[in-house]
C-alpha positions as CSV (number, residue, x, y, z in Angstrom):
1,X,7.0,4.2,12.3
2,X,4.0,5.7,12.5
3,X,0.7,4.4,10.0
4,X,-1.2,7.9,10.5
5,X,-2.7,7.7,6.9
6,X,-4.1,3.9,7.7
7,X,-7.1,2.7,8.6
8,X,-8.3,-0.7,10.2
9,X,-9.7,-3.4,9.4
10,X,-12.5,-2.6,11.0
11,X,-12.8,0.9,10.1
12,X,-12.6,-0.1,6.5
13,X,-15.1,-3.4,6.8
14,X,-17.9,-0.6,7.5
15,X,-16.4,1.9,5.4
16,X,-16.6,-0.7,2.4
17,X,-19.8,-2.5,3.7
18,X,-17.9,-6.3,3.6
19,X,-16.9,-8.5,6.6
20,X,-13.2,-8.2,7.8
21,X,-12.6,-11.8,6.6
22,X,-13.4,-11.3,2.9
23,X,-10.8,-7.9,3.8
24,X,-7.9,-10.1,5.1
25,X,-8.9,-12.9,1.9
26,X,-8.0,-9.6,-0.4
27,X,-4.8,-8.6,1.2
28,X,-3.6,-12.4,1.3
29,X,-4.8,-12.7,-2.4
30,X,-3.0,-9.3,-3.2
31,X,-6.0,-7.4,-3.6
32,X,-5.0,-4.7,-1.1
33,X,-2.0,-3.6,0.3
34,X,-1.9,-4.5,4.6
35,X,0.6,-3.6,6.8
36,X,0.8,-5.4,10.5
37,X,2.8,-3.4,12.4
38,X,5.6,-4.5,14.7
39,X,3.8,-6.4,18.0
40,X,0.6,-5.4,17.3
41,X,-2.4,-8.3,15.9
42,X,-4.3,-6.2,13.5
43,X,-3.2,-5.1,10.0
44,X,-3.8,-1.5,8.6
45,X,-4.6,-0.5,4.8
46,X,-3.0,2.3,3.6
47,X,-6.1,5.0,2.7
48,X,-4.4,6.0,-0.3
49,X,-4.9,2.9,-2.0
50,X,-8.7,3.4,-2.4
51,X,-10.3,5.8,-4.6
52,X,-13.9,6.5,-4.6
53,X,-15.0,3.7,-2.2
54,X,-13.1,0.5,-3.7
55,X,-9.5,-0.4,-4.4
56,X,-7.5,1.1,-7.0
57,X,-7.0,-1.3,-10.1
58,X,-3.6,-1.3,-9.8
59,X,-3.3,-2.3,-6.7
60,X,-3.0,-6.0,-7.5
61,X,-0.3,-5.1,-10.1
62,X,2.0,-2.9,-7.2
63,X,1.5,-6.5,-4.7
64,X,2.8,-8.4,-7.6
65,X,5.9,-6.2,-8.2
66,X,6.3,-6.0,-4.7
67,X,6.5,-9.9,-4.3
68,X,8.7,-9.9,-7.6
69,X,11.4,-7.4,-5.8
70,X,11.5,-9.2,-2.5
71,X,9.7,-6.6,-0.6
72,X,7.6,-7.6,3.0
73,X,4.7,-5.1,3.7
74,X,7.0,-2.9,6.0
75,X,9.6,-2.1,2.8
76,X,6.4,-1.7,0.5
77,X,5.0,0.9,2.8
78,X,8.0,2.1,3.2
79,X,9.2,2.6,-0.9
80,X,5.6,4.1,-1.5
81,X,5.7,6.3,1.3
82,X,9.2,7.7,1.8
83,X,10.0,11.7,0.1
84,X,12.2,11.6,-3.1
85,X,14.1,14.4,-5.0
86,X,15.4,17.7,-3.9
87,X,13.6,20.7,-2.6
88,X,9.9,21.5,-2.6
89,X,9.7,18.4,-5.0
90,X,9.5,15.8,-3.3
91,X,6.8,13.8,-3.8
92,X,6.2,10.0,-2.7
93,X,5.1,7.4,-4.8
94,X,1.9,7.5,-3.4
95,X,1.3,11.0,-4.8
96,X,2.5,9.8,-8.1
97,X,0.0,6.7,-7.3
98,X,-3.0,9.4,-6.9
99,X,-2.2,11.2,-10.1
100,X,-2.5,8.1,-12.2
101,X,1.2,7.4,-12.4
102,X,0.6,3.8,-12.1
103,X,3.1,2.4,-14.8
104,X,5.7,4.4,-12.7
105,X,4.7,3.5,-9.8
106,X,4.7,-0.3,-10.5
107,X,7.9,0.0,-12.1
108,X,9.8,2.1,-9.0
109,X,8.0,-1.0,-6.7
110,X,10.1,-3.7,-9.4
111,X,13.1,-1.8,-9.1
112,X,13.3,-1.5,-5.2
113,X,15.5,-3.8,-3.2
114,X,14.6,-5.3,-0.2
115,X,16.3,-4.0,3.3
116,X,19.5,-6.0,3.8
């Protein structure tokens, strides 16, 4: 799988102007959503989850759901990534996210299940 709309931990320590140990605390304390990918050391953050320079606010509450319904990084990034619906409409949760469809987005995060 490819993380193309990522950045680093790195990247984003300059980007945000704070050390990349207080940016690993956050996505340990759910703060941020972090993705490691399979044999590589470093995590990624997932752009989209930023607006204007700082995390959305309800990225904390999309962790939690996430944890509620079972779901490792991988499966997160995968639920708030992957196309739904038919035709020319279909959006991801993460364009539902940057609209301000939070509620919905938290709630289709509860609802997913975990890969078997």
């Amino acid at each position: 799988m490819a993380y193309d709309d990522c950045l680093t931990g790195a990247w984003l320590s300059t980007w945000l102007g704070i050390d990349t140990a207080r940016i690993d605390r956050m996505r340990r304390g759910g703060e941020l959503i972090g993705i490691r990918p399979v044999g590589a050391g470093a995590w990624l953050y997932p752009a989209w989850q930023f607006q204007n320079g700082k995390p959305r606010a309800t990225v904390p509450r999309i962790v939690a759901a996430a944890a509620d319904a079972g779901l490792d990084e991988h499966r997160l990034y995968t639920v708030l990534t992957m196309r739904a619906g038919l035709g020319a409409e279909q959006r991801r949760l993460v364009d539902v996210l940057v609209a301000g469809g939070d509620d919905q987005v938290v709630t289709a995060v509860r609802e997913s299940r975990p890969l078997q």
